[in-house]
N, C-alpha and C positions, 0 to 999 in steps of 0.2 A: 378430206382425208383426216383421220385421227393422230394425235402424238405419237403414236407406237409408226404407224404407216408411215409420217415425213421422216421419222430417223430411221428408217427402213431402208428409205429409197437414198434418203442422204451418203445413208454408210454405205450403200451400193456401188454410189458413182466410183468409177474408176480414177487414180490416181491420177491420170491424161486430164481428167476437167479440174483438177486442184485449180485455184486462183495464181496466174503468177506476176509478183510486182517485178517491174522493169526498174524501179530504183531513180524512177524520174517525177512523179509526184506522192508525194508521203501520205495525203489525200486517201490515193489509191490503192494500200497496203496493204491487203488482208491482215484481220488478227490476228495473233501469234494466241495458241490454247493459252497463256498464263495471262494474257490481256482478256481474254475471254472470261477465264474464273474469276479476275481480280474486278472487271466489270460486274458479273452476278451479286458477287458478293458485297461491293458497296451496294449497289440496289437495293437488295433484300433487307440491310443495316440500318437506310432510311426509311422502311415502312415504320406506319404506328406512327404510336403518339410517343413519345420523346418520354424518358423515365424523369420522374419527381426527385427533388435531393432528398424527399424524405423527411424533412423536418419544420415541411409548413401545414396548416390545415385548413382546410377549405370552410370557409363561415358564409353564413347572407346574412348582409344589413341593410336597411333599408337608409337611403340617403335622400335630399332634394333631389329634382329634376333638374336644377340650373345648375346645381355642385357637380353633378355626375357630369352634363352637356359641356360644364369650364372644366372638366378633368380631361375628359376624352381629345377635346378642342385644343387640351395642350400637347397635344402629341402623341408619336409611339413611345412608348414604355410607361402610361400611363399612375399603371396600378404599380409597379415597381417604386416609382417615384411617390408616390402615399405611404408604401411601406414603408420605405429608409425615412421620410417624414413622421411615420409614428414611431419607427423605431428611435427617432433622435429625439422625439418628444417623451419619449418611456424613457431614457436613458439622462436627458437632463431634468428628470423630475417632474414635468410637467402631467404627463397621465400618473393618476393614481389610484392603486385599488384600494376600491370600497369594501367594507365587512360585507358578509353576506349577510341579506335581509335589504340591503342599501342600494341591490344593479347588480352587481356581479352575481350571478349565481354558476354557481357548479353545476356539469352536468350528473356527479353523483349524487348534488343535493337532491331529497324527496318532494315533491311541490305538496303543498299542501292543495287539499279536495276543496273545490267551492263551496263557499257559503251557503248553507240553506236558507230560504226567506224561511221565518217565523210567521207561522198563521197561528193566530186567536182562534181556537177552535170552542175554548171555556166560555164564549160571549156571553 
């Protein structure tokens, strides 16, 4: 049967087959229509992936094997706990940026073009 067909035959049934609780196991209740909508709609609220706060950005670095396998091995919340560790390391002074030319580069900086090998061509 198609969606259209099951709430076809649904809304047909006669008021006689309504479900009725006897008021002796809570179990056995039928939902009430506002338990019904308030159930869709947290469903629907949990799909997807969970929104960002919007003020981190997503980097790749490359790290050791044994750093990453003694990070992971320390538990869940892993990568949170590095963060508030760099963050308390930026904040007592301990990272510090370099000029650029020195590691840090911007990504509006222009990269300079590769070196050309010089050939002797005058031999």
């Amino acid at each position: 049967m198609a969606g259209k067909q099951v709430l076809e035959a649904v809304r047909a049934l006669p008021p006689e087959r309504d479900p009725v609780w006897h008021g002796v196991d809570e179990d056995d209740r039928p939902a009430m229509q506002e338990e019904l909508r308030a159930g869709i709609a947290a469903c629907r609220a949990k799909r997807g992936r969970p929104a960002g706060s919007g003020t981190k950005t997503q980097v790749a670095i490359r790290l050791d094997s044994e750093l990453v396998d003694a990070l992971r091995n320390s538990g869940p919340g892993w990568q949170t706990r590095v963060h508030e560790a760099l963050k308390a390391d930026l904040a007592a002074g301990r990272l510090q940026q370099r000029r650029a030319g020195r590691g840090l580069r911007s990504r509006d900086t222009p990269r300079r073009p590769p070196a050309m090998p010089v050939r002797s061509a005058l031999r």
